[in-house]
C-alpha positions in Angstrom: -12.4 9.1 -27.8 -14.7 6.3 -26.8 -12.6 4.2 -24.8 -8.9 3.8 -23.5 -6.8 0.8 -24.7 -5.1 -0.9 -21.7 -1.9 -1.2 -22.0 0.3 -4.4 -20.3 3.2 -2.2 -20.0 1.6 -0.4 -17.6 -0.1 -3.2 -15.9 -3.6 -1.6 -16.9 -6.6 -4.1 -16.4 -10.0 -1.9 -16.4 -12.3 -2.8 -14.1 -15.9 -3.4 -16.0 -18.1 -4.1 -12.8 -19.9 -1.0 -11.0 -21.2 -2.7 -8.2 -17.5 -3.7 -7.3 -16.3 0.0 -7.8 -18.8 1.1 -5.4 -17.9 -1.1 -2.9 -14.4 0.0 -3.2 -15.1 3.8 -3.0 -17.8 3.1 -0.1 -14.9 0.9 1.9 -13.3 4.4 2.4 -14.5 6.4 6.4 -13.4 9.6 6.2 -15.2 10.7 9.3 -13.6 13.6 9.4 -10.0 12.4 9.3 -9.3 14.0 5.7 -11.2 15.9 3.1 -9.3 15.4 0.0 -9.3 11.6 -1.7 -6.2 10.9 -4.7 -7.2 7.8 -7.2 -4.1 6.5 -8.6 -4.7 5.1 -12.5 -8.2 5.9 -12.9 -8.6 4.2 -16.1 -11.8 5.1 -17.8 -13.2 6.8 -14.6 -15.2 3.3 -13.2 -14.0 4.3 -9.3 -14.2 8.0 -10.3 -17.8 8.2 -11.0 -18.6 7.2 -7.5 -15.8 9.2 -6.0 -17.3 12.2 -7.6 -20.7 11.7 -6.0 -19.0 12.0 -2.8 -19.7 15.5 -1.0 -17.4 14.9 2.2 -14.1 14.7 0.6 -12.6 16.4 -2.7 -11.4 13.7 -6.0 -8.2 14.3 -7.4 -7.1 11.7 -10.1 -3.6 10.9 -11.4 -3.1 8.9 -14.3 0.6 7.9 -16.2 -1.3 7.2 -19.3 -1.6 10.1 -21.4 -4.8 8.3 -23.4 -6.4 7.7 -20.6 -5.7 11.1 -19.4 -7.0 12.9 -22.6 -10.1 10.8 -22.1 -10.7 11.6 -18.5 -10.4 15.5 -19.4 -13.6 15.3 -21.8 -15.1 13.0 -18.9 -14.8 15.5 -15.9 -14.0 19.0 -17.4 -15.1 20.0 -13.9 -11.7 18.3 -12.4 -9.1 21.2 -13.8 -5.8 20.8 -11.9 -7.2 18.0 -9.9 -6.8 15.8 -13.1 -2.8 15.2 -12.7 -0.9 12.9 -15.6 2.0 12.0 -14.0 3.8 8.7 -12.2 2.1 9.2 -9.1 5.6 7.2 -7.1 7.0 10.7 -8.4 4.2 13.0 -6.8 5.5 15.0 -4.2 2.3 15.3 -2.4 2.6 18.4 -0.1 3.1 20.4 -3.5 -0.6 19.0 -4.2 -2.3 18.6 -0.5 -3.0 21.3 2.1 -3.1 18.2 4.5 -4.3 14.3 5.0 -5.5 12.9 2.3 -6.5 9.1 1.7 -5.7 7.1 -1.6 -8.0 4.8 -3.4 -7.4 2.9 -6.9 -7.2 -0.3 -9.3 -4.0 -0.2 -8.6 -1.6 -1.0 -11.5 0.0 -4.4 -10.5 3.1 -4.0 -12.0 4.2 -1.4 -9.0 1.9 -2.8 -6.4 5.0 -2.9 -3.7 6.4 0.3 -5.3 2.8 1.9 -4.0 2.5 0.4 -0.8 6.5 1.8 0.1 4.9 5.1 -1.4 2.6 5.2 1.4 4.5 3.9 4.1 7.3 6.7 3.3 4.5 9.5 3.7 2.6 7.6 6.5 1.9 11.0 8.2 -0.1 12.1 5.5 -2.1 9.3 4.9 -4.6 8.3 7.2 -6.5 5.8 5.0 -6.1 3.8 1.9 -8.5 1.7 0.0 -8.0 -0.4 -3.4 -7.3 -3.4 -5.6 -4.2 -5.6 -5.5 -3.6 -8.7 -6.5 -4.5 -11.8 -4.3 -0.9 -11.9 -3.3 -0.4 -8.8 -2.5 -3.1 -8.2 -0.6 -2.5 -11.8 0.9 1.0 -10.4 2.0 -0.5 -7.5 3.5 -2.6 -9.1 6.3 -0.2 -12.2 7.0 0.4 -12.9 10.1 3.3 -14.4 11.6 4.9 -18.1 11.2 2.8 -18.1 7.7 5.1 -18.6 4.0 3.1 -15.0 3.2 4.4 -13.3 5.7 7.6 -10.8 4.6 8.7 -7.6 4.7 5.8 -5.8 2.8 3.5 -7.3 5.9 6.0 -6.2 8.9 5.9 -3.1 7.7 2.6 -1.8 6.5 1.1 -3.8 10.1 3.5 -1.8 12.2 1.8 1.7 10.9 -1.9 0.8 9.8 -4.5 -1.7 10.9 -4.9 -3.7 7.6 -8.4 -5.5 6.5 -8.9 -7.8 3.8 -12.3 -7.1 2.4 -13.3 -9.4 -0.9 -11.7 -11.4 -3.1 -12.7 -10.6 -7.0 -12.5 -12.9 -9.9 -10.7 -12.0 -13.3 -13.5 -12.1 -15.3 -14.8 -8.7 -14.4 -11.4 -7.2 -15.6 -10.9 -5.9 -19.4 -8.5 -7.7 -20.0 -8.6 -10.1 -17.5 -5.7 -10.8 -15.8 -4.0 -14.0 -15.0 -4.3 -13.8 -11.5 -7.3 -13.4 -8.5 -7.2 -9.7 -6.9 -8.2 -8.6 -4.1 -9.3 -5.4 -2.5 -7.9 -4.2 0.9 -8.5 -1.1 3.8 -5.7 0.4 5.2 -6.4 2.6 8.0 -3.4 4.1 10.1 -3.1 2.9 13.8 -3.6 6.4 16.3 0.5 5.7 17.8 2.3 6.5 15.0 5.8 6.1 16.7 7.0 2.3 17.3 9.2 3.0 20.8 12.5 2.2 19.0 14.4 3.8 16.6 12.5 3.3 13.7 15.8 3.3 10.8 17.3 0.3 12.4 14.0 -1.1 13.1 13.5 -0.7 9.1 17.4 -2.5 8.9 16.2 -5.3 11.4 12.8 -6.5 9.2 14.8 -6.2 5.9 18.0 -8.1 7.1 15.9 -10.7 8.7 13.7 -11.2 5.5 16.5 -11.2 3.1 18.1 -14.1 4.9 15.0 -15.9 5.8 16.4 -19.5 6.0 19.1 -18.2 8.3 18.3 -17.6 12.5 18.7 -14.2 13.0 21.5 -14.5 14.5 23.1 -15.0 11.5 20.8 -12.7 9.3 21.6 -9.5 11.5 25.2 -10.3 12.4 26.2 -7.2 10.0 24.2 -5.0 12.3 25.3 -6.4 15.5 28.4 -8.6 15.8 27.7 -12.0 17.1 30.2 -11.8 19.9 27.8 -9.1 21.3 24.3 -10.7 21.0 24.6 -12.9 24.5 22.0 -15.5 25.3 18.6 -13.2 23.4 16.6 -16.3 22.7 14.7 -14.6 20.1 17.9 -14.5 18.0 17.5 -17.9 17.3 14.1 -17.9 15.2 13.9 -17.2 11.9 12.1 -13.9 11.0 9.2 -15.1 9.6 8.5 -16.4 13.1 8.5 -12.7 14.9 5.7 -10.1 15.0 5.6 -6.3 14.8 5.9 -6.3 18.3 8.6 -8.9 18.7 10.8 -6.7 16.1 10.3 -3.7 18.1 11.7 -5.6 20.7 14.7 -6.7 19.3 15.3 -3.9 17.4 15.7 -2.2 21.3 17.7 -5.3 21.9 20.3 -4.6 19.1 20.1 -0.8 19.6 21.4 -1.5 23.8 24.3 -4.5 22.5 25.7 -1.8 19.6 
């Protein structure tokens, strides 16, 4: 098998330039924080080529596709079990991974969110992640507050891991090339893991802010905290898009006291 047909189904668009795929796999700094690296949808092997030059950290690669897979097998015989074809938002990682490990990838963009929740639920094991979204996503990712980016997806993943943006990459180094600009971003998670509230109605507050985000919040949280019990909280009367990590926290200890 020569090459791998993508496949739009499963949002597959190869990544042709090596320079770029070097710059991804060198954006990752283990410095000692992990020794074992997981590429989700390796493709043809563009990332994993580099990643397998690497002496400080062990490749694993996981691919849905079974082509792909077949064709990765007569790539890197020397991969064994650490060639996994699976859905990697299935994986249970512990089952694979004596400890941390960091992710890296071309990430499909059909399931870019999907990923990112993926990594946020296992935040603990996951010290570092590096890789390709699109522009949007990855726009999303480091908004910051008061801007029409800024959502759920960029509460949450700032509240756990210091986010970068680190290039911008045009669709003609894709095959095929996708309709949109991607983007490749570092995540590398923040030291204090714990946010000083209680982190499930901290997850309720973002979400019911967000999914109302014309309404004050005030109105968006009222089925968390009836509005006969809010008082004067000055905070409750911005829209979400307006409040930082930090200001959620807050409230979040604000609703938590009121309840």
């Amino acid at each position: 098998m020569s090459s791998v047909r993508a496949k739009k189904h499963l949002g597959q668009h190869f990544l042709t330039d090596k320079n770029i795929a070097q710059k991804i796999v060198n954006s990752l700094k283990p410095e000692g924080k992990y020794t074992e690296v997981l590429e989700v949808g390796p493709g043809m092997g563009i990332l994993s080529d580099f990643l397998l030059q690497k002496t400080e950290y062990q490749t694993y690669l996981i691919d849905l596709d079974t082509e792909s897979y077949e064709y990765l097998q007569k790539q890197y015989p020397q991969l064994g079990e650490r060639l996994i074809n699976g859905d990697f938002l299935e994986l249970d990682f512990k089952s694979i991974f004596k400890g941390q490990f960091a992710i890296i990838g071309n990430f499909p963009y059909n399931i870019s969110s999907q990923i990112l929740f993926k990594i946020l639920d296992n935040r603990e094991l996951i010290p570092e992640m590096a890789g390709m979204f699109q522009k949007e996503v990855a726009e999303r990712c480091t908004a910051k507050a008061g801007t029409k980016e800024y959502g759920i997806l960029s509460v949450f993943v700032q509240a756990y891991y210091d986010v970068q943006y680190l290039f911008t990459v045009k669709a003609g180094v894709f095959n095929p090339p996708p309709k949109v600009l991607s983007a490749v971003i570092r995540l590398s998670r923040k030291d204090n893991q714990t946010l000083n509230c209680d982190e499930k109605l901290f997850w309720k507050v973002v979400k019911a802010g967000f999914n109302q985000r014309r309404k004050t919040l005030r109105n968006a949280v009222s089925s968390l905290l009836p509005k006969e019990k809010m008082g004067e909280e000055p905070m409750l009367d911005l829209r979400a898009e307006r409040l930082t990590v930090e200001d959620f926290v807050y409230l979040t200890n604000y609703i938590s006291d009121k309840q």
